[in-house]
N, C-alpha and C positions, 0 to 999 in steps of 0.2 A: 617480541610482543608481550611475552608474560614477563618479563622484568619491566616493562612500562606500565605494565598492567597492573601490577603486584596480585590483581585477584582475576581469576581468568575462569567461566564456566563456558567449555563445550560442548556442545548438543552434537553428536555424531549415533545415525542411526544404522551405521553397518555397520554390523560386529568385527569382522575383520579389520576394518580400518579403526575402529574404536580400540584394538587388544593392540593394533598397532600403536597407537599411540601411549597407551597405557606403558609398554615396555620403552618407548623412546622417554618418556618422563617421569619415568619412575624416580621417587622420591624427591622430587620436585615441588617446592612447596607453591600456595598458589594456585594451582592449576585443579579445577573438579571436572571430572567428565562426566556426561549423562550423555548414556546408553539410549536416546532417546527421537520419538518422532517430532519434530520443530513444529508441524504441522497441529500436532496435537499439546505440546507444550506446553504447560501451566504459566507464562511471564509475570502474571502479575504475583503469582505467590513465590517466584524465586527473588522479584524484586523484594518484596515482604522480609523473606528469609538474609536477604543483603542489607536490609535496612536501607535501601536506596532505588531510586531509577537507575533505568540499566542503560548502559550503549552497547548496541550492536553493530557487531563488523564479519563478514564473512562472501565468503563465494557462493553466490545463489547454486543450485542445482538448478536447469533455466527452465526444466518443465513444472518446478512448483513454486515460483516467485510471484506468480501473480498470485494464486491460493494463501501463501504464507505474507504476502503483505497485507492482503484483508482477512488473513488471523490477526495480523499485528497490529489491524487498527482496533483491534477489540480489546485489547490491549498498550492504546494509546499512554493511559496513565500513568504508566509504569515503567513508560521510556524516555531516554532523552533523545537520543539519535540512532540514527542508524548509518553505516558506511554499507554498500551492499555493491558487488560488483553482480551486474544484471547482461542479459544480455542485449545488443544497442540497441535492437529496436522497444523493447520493451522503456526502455531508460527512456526513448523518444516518444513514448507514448502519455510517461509521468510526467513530462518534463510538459507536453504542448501547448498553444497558446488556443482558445477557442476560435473555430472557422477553420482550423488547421486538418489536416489528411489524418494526422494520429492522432488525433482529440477523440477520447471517447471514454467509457466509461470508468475506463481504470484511472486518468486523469482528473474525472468531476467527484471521484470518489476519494481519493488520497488528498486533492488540495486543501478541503478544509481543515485538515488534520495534521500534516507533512507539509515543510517548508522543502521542497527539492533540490538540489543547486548541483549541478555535471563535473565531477572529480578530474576525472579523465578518460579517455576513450585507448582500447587495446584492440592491437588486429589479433587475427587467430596464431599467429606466429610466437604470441607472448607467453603463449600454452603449451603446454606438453600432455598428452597429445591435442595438436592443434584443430579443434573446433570448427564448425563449417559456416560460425557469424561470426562477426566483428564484437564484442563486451564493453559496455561503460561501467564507469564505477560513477556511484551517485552517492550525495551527502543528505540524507533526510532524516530533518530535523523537526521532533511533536512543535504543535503550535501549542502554550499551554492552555491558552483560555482560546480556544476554537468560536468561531461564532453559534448565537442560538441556534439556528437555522439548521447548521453543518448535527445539530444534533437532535434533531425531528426525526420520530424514529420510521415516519415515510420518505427520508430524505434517499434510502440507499434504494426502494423500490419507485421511486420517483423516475432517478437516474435510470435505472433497468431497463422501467419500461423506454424512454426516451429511447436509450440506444439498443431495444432488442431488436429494431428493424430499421436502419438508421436510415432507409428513405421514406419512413413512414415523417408525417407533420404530426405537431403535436397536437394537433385535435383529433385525431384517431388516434399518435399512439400511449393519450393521457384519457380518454375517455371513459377508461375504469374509474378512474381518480376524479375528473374536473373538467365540466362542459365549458366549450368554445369562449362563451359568456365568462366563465372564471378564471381561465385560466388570462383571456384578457384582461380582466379586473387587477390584475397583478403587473399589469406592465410588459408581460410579455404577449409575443405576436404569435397565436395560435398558428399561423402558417407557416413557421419555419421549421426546420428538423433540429433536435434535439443539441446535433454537433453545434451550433452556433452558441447557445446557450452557455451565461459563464457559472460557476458553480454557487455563485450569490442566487442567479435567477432560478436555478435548481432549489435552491433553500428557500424562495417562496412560494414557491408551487408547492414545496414539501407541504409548507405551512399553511397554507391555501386548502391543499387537499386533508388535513389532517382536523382542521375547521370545519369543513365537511361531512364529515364522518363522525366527528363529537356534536 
């Protein structure tokens, strides 16, 4: 990978495995490690410091991929793609189509930003030590010009509230934001739950509610 790569930066946040690898590549040109939490990360200033957008490739840690991919949308600009191997149900949850079981908020959130596309799928046998889910690996790629909508900056508390209670309707669970009357106004059908909704009609409620409020 780091001969394809010719420039390679690491983010490895345990030190043991960090001084492991330090000694496996020593004097390796190429290759920078940072000592470092991904969660916490600076992306856009290490792109800055590369002169370029970055690709990412790596094995999620599966209890912090949903955290570190809405770090990474904050961080949008400054990438071009990502390979991430997730684990499947999460990967099924980026991937889903609205009205679907695993549509919800981690899906209406990464779409306008992230193109998705399913690499491949690995059982736990692929691993050492073998894992107790099945992992996909996924290709997500920035959209560069996102729609306006997808960048209202009530779009992500919009989504929230929609799926904090996901058998609530959206006239109770938008009623902070935009009565019955408005949210109708917009095309969508204040009776339904939030899951139906594609992330366009999320992006006019954003903007609905955010008209409201100015």
């Amino acid at each position: 990978m780091l001969a394809a790569a010719g420039q390679l930066d690491a983010i490895e946040i345990d030190r043991d495995l960090a001084a492991g690898l330090r000694t496996r590549f020593a004097g390796r040109a190429g290759l920078v490690l940072h000592e470092a939490d991904a969660l916490k990360w600076d992306w856009g200033a290490l792109a800055r410091e590369r002169g370029a957008r970055l690709r990412l490739i790596g094995n999620l840690p599966y209890n912090i991929s949903t955290p570190l991919l809405f770090r990474l949308l904050e961080s949008a600009d400054a990438l071009i793609d990502m390979h991430f191997m997730l684990q499947k149900e999460v990967a099924e949850r980026i991937v889903a189509a609205p009205g679907s079981a695993a549509y919800g908020r981690l899906t209406a959130m990464l779409a306008p930003r992230l193109r998705a596309a399913r690499v491949l799928d690995l059982g736990p046998g692929a691993f050492r030590p073998a894992p107790a889910v099945a992992s996909t690996m996924l290709h997500l790629t920035v959209i560069e010009a996102p729609p306006v909508w997808a960048l209202s900056p009530l779009y992500g508390q919009i989504v929230a509230a929609a799926f904090g209670q996901r058998r609530k309707i959206l006239r109770n669970a938008l009623s902070r934001y935009l009565s019955e009357t408005q949210i109708g106004a917009v095309g969508v059908d204040p009776g339904v739950r939030g899951e139906v909704l594609t992330p366009a009609q999320f992006g006019a409620l954003a903007q609905a509610a955010a008209a409201v409020l100015h």
